[in-house]
C-alpha positions as CSV (number, residue, x, y, z in Angstrom):
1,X,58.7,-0.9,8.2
2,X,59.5,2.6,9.0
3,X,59.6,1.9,12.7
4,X,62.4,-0.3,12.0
5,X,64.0,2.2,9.5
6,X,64.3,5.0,11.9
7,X,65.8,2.5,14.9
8,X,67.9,0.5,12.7
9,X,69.4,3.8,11.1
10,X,69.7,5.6,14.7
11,X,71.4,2.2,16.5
12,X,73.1,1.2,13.4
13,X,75.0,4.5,12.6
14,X,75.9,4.9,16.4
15,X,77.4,1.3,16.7
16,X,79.6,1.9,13.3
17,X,80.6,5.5,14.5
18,X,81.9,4.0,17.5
19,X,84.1,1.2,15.4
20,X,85.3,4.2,13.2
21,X,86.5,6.1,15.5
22,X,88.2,2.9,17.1
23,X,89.8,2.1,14.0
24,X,90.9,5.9,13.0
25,X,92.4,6.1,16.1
26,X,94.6,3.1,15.6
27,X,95.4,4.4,12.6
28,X,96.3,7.8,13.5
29,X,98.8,6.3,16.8
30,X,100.2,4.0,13.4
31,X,98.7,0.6,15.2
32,X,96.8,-1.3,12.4
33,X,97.8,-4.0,13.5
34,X,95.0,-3.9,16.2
35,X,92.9,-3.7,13.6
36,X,91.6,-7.6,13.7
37,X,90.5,-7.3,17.6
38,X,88.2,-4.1,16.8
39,X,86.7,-6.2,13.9
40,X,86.5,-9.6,16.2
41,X,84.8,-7.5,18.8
42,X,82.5,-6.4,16.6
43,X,81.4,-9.8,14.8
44,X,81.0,-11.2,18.1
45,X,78.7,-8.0,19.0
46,X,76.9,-8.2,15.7
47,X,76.1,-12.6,16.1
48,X,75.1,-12.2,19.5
49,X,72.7,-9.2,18.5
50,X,71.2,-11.0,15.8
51,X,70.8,-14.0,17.9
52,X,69.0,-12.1,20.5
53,X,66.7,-10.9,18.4
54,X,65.8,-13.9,16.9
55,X,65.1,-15.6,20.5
56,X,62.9,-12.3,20.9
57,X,61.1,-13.0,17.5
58,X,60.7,-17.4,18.8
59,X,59.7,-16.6,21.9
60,X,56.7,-14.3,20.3
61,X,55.7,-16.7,18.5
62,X,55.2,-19.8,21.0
63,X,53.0,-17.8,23.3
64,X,49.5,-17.8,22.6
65,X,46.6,-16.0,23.7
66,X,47.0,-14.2,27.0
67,X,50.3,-15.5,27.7
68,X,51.5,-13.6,24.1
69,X,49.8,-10.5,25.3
70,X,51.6,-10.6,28.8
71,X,55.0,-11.4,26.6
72,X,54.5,-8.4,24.0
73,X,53.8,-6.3,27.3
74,X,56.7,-7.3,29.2
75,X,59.2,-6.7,26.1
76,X,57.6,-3.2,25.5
77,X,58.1,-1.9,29.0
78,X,61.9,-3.1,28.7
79,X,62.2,-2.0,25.2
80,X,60.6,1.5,26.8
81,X,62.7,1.8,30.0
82,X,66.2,1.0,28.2
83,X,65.1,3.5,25.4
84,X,64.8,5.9,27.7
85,X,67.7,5.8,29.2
86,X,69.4,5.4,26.2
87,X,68.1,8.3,24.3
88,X,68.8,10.7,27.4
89,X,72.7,9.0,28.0
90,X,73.4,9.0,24.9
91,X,72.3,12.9,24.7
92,X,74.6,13.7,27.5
93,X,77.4,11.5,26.1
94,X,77.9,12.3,22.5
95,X,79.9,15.6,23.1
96,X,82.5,13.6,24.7
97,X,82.3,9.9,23.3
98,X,85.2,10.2,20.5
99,X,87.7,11.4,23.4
100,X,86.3,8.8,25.8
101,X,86.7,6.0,23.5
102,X,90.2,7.4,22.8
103,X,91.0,7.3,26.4
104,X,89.9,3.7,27.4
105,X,91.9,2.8,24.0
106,X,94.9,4.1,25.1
107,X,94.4,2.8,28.4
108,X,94.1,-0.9,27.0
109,X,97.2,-0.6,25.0
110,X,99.2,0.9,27.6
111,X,98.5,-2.1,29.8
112,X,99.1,-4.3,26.8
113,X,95.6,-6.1,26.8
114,X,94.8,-6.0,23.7
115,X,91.5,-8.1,24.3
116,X,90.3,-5.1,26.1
117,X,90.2,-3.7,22.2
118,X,87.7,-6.4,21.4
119,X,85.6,-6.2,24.8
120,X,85.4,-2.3,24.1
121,X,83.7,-3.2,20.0
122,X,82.2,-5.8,21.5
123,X,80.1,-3.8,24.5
124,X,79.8,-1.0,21.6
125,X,77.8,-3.3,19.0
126,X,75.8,-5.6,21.4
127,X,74.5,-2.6,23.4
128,X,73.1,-1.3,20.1
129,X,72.1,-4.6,19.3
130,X,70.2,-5.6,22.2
131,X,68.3,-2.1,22.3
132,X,67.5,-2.5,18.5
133,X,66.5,-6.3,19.2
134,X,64.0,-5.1,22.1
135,X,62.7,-2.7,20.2
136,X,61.8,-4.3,17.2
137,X,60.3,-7.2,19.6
138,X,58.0,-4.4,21.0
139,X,56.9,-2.6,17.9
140,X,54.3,-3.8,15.6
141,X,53.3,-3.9,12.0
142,X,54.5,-4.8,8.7
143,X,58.1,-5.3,7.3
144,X,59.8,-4.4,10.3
145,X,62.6,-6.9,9.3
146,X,62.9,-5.2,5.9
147,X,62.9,-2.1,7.6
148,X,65.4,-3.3,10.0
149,X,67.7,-4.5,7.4
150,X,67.3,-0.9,4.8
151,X,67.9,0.4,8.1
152,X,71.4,-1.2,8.5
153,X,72.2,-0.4,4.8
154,X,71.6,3.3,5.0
155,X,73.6,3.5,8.9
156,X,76.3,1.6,6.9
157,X,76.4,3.8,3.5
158,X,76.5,6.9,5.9
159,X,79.3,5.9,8.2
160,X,81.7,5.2,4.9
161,X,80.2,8.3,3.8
162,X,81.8,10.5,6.6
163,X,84.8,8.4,7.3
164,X,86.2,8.4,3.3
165,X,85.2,11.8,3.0
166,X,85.4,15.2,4.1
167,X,81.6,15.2,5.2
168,X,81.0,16.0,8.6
169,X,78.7,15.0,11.0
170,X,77.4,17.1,13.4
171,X,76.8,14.4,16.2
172,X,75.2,16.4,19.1
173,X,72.3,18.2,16.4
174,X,72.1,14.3,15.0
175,X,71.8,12.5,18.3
176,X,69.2,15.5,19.3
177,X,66.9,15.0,16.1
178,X,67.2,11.4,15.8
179,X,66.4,11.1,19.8
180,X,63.2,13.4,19.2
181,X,61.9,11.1,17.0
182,X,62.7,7.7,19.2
183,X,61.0,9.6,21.5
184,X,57.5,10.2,20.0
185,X,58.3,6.1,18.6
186,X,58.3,5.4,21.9
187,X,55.4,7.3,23.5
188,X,53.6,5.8,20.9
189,X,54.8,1.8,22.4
190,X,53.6,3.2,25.7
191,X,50.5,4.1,24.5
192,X,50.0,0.9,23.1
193,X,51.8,-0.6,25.9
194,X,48.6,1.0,27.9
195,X,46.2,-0.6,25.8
196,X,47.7,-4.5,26.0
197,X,47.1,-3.8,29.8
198,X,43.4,-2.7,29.0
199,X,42.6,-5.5,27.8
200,X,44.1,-7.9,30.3
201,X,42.3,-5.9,32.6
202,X,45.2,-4.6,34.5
203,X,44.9,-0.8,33.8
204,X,41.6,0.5,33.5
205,X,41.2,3.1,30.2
206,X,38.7,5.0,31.6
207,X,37.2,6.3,28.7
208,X,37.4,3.6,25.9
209,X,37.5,6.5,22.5
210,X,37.8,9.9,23.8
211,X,37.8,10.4,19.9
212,X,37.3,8.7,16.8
213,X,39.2,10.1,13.5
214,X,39.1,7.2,11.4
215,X,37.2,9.0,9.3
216,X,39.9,11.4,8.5
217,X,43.0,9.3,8.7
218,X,42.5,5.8,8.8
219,X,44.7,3.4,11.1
220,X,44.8,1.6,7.7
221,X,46.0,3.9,5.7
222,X,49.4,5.1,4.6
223,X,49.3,8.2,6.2
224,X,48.3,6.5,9.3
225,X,50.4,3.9,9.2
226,X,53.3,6.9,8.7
227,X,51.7,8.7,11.6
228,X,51.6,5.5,13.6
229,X,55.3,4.9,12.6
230,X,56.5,8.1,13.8
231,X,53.9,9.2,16.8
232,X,52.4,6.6,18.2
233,X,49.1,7.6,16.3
234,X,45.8,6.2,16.7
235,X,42.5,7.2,15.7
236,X,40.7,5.8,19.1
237,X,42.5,6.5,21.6
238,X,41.5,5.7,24.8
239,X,41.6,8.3,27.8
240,X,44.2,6.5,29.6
241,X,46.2,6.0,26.4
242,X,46.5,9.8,25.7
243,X,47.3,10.3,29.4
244,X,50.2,8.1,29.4
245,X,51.4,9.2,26.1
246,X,51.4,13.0,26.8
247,X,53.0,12.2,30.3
248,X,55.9,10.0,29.1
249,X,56.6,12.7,26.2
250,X,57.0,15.6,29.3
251,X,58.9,13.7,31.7
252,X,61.1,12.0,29.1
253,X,61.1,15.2,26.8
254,X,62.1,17.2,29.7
255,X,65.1,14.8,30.7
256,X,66.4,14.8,27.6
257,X,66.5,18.4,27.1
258,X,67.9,18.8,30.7
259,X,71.0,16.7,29.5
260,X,71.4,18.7,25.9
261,X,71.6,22.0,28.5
262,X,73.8,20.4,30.8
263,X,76.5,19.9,27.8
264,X,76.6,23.1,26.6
């Protein structure tokens, strides 16, 4: 549930930032009544997001046996790769995405297709929703949908929160802390990543338990379930897990830290 919590809130409160700042702009150039293609964009964004994820969640289901393990594996190493690049764009962009989307508005109106309005909420929402529907195909446990959908609700509540008032959001520092943490969510999907190609033999793990701390935090319990939620923790990990794990957090780390440097 958590899992889906921290993505939901992170892709959710990204895709509404975006339609605010479409609609304040309209509403600051005095052209409301652009309004309905922002919001028809951004329907059409949302179904297709939700429909995606439920061909994600079907398709899980009819595989069986080695054919779901190759499945979960492929969706992981998608759901890690556009992450990635997400988390580090998105790093680099968020200085600059309010005047950007400004821009390509203006540009759209100026030419007088107004569609373009729509296409622009549209690509906005369905990006988010594709990552988040990857994602959530990738990660397991308990009440992810749940999570998912408190998620939503809390992205939602925060965006009216800083549009209707004077709250301000700070959206490099958010995008920086939020993107540490899909970080660690996501070296912890590699590791496990690692592991579904252990056991269908394709990736050797070397040493099966370097460790075993089940006996002070149990896989099974809520602090390990938190742990698991929010690092990728395991209390057996196997050598080639850790490996990966500690290798994607430097390489990815490092990119992403590159790009917050690159802004300043």
């Amino acid at each position: 549930m958590l899992a889906g919590i921290l993505i939901t809130i992170r892709e959710g409160l990204e895709a509404f930032l975006v339609v605010g700042i479409l609609l304040g702009y309209l509403t600051k150039i005095n052209q409301q009544k652009y309004y309905k293609y922002v919001w028809l964009g951004s329907a059409a964004g949302m179904i297709s997001s939700v429909v995606a994820a439920f061909i994600i969640q079907a398709a899980k289901i009819q595989f069986e046996g080695v054919a779901s393990e190759i499945f979960e594996v492929t969706v992981a190493v998608i759901a890690i790769s556009v992450l990635s690049y997400m988390v580090v764009w998105m790093q680099k962009q968020s200085k600059n995405i309010k005047g950007e989307l400004q821009t390509k508005l203006d540009a759209a109106l100026s030419d007088n297709q107004v569609w373009g309005i729509a296409v622009l909420a549209f690509v906005t929402i369905i990006r988010e929703g594709i990552e988040t529907a990857l994602f959530l195909g990738a990660v397991e446990g308990e009440g992810l949908l749940a999570g998912a959908v408190i998620g939503l609700v809390i992205a939602a509540f925060l965006s009216a929160l800083l549009f209707k008032t004077t709250v301000k959001l700070d959206l490099r520092k958010f995008f920086l802390i939020t993107g540490w943490l899909l970080i660690f969510v996501a070296a912890g999907l590699v590791s496990h990543t690692i592991h579904g190609l252990g056991e269908l033999g394709i990736v050797p793990q070397i040493i099966e338990s370097v460790w075993s701390l089940e006996w002070l935090i149990s896989d099974g319990s809520l602090l390990g379930k938190l742990l698991h939620a929010f690092i990728g923790y395991e209390s057996t990990p196997s050598l080639m897990q850790m490996l990966a794990y500690a290798l994607y957090l430097v390489l990815v780390g490092k990119m992403f830290m590159q790009r917050k440097i690159s802004t300043h």
